[in-house]
C-alpha positions as CSV (number, residue, x, y, z in Angstrom):
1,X,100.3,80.0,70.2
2,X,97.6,78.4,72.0
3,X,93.7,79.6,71.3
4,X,93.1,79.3,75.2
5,X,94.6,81.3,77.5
6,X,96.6,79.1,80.4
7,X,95.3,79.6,84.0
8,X,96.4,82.1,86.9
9,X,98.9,80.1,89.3
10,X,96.9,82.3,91.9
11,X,93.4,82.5,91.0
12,X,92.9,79.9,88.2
13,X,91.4,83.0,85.6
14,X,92.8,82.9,82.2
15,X,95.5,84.9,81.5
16,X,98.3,86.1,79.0
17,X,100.9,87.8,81.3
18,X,103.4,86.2,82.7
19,X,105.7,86.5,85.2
20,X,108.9,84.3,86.2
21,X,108.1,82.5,83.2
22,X,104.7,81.3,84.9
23,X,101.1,82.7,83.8
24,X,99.5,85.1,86.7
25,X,96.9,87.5,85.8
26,X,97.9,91.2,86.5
27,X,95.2,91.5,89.4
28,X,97.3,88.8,91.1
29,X,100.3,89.9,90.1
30,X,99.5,93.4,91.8
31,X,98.4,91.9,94.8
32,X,101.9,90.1,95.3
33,X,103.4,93.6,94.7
34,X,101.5,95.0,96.9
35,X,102.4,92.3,100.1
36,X,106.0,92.2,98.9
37,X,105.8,95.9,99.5
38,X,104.0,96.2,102.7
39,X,106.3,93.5,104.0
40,X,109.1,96.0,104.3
41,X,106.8,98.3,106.2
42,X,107.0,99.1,109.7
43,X,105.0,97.4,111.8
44,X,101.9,99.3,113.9
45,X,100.9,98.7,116.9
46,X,96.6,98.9,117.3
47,X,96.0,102.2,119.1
48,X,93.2,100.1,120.5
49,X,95.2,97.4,122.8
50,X,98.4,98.1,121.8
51,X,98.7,94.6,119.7
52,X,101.3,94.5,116.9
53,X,99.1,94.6,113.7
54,X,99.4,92.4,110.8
55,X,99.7,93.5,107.1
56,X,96.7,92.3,105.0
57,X,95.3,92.8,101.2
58,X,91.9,93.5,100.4
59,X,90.8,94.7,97.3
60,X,94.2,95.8,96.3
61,X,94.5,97.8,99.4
62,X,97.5,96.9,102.3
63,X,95.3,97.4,105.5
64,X,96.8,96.7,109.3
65,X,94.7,94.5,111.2
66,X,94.6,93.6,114.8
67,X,95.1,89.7,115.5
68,X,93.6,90.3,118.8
69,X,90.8,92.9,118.9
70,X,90.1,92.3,114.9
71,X,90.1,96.0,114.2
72,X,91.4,97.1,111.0
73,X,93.0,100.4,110.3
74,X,93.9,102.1,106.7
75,X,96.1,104.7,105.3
76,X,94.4,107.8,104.2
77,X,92.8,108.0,101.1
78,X,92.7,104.0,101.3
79,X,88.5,103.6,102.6
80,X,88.0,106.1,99.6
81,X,89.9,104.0,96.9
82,X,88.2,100.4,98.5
83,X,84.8,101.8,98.5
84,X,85.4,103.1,94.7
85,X,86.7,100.0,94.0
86,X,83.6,97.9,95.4
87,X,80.7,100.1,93.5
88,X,82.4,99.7,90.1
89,X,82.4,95.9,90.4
90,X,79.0,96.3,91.4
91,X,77.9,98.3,88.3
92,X,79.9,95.6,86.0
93,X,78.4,93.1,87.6
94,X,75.1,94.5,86.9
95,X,76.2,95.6,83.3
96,X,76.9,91.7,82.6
97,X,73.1,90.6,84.2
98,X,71.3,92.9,81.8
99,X,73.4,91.8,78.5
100,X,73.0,88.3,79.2
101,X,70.2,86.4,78.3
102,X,67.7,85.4,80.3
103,X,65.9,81.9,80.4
Protein backbone atom coordinates (compact mmCIF):
# COMPACT_ATOMS: atom_id res chain seq x y z
CA UNK A 1 0.00 0.00 0.00
CA UNK A 2 1.27 3.19 -1.18
CA UNK A 3 2.15 6.11 1.65
CA UNK A 4 0.51 8.71 -0.77
CA UNK A 5 -2.87 8.75 -1.53
CA UNK A 6 -3.50 8.63 -5.58
CA UNK A 7 -5.46 11.72 -7.03
CA UNK A 8 -9.24 12.35 -7.66
CA UNK A 9 -10.00 11.63 -11.51
CA UNK A 10 -12.36 14.72 -10.93
CA UNK A 11 -10.73 17.14 -8.75
CA UNK A 12 -6.99 16.01 -8.54
CA UNK A 13 -7.44 15.86 -4.24
CA UNK A 14 -5.94 12.88 -2.71
CA UNK A 15 -8.06 10.23 -2.07
CA UNK A 16 -8.61 6.55 -0.71
CA UNK A 17 -12.17 5.64 -2.11
CA UNK A 18 -12.65 4.29 -5.13
CA UNK A 19 -15.09 3.76 -7.30
CA UNK A 20 -15.19 1.53 -10.75
CA UNK A 21 -11.90 0.60 -9.73
CA UNK A 22 -10.64 4.28 -10.25
CA UNK A 23 -9.77 6.84 -7.20
CA UNK A 24 -12.53 9.76 -6.79
CA UNK A 25 -12.89 11.41 -3.59
CA UNK A 26 -16.42 11.11 -1.96
CA UNK A 27 -17.22 14.89 -2.57
CA UNK A 28 -16.94 13.98 -6.21
CA UNK A 29 -18.36 10.97 -6.05
CA UNK A 30 -21.58 12.64 -4.48
CA UNK A 31 -21.70 15.15 -6.91
CA UNK A 32 -21.95 12.50 -9.90
CA UNK A 33 -24.78 11.00 -7.78
CA UNK A 34 -26.36 13.78 -7.48
CA UNK A 35 -26.36 14.77 -11.62
CA UNK A 36 -26.99 11.06 -12.36
CA UNK A 37 -30.06 11.62 -10.21
CA UNK A 38 -31.31 14.87 -11.32
CA UNK A 39 -30.93 13.66 -14.86
CA UNK A 40 -33.97 11.46 -14.56
CA UNK A 41 -35.91 14.52 -13.24
CA UNK A 42 -38.45 16.22 -15.02
CA UNK A 43 -37.62 19.02 -16.67
CA UNK A 44 -39.08 22.82 -15.50
CA UNK A 45 -39.90 25.29 -17.42
CA UNK A 46 -38.62 29.07 -15.78
CA UNK A 47 -41.84 30.65 -14.47
CA UNK A 48 -40.05 33.69 -15.66
CA UNK A 49 -40.01 33.28 -19.73
CA UNK A 50 -41.21 30.03 -19.89
CA UNK A 51 -37.49 28.61 -21.02
CA UNK A 52 -36.87 24.83 -20.32
CA UNK A 53 -34.34 24.93 -17.36
CA UNK A 54 -31.25 23.16 -17.08
CA UNK A 55 -30.08 20.84 -14.17
CA UNK A 56 -27.00 22.15 -12.41
CA UNK A 57 -24.72 21.35 -9.15
CA UNK A 58 -23.53 23.67 -6.83
CA UNK A 59 -22.31 23.01 -3.63
CA UNK A 60 -23.82 19.58 -3.60
CA UNK A 61 -27.18 21.01 -4.34
CA UNK A 62 -29.19 20.14 -8.03
CA UNK A 63 -30.56 23.73 -8.84
CA UNK A 64 -32.66 24.49 -12.25
CA UNK A 65 -31.30 27.32 -14.12
CA UNK A 66 -32.51 29.29 -16.92
CA UNK A 67 -30.21 29.22 -20.12
CA UNK A 68 -31.87 32.34 -21.30
CA UNK A 69 -32.79 34.76 -18.47
CA UNK A 70 -29.95 33.18 -16.00
CA UNK A 71 -32.25 32.82 -13.14
CA UNK A 72 -31.86 29.94 -10.93
CA UNK A 73 -34.57 28.36 -8.95
CA UNK A 74 -34.18 25.59 -5.93
CA UNK A 75 -36.18 23.09 -4.14
CA UNK A 76 -37.30 23.96 -0.72
CA UNK A 77 -35.08 23.57 1.98
CA UNK A 78 -32.16 23.66 -0.77
CA UNK A 79 -31.02 27.96 -0.20
CA UNK A 80 -31.09 26.76 3.59
CA UNK A 81 -28.73 23.60 3.17
CA UNK A 82 -26.24 25.90 0.43
CA UNK A 83 -26.09 28.78 2.72
CA UNK A 84 -25.14 26.24 5.71
CA UNK A 85 -22.95 24.69 3.66
CA UNK A 86 -21.00 28.00 2.59
CA UNK A 87 -20.55 29.44 6.42
CA UNK A 88 -18.94 26.11 7.59
CA UNK A 89 -16.31 26.22 4.84
CA UNK A 90 -15.93 29.62 5.86
CA UNK A 91 -15.26 28.94 9.61
CA UNK A 92 -12.70 25.86 8.47
CA UNK A 93 -11.13 28.04 6.43
CA UNK A 94 -10.58 30.46 9.09
CA UNK A 95 -9.91 27.57 11.70
CA UNK A 96 -6.85 26.51 9.21
CA UNK A 97 -5.46 30.49 9.02
CA UNK A 98 -5.25 30.78 12.76
CA UNK A 99 -3.35 27.20 13.37
CA UNK A 100 -0.98 27.88 10.70
CA UNK A 101 1.94 29.66 11.12
CA UNK A 102 2.63 32.85 10.20
CA UNK A 103 5.82 34.40 8.50
Amino acid sequence: MSLIAPRCDRCGSRTRHKEDDKPICQSCAEEMRLIIEASHEQRRQCPIDNAEMTKETAHMIVIDRCPTCSGVWLDGGELERMNGDIQEAAIMSMARGLTSPTF
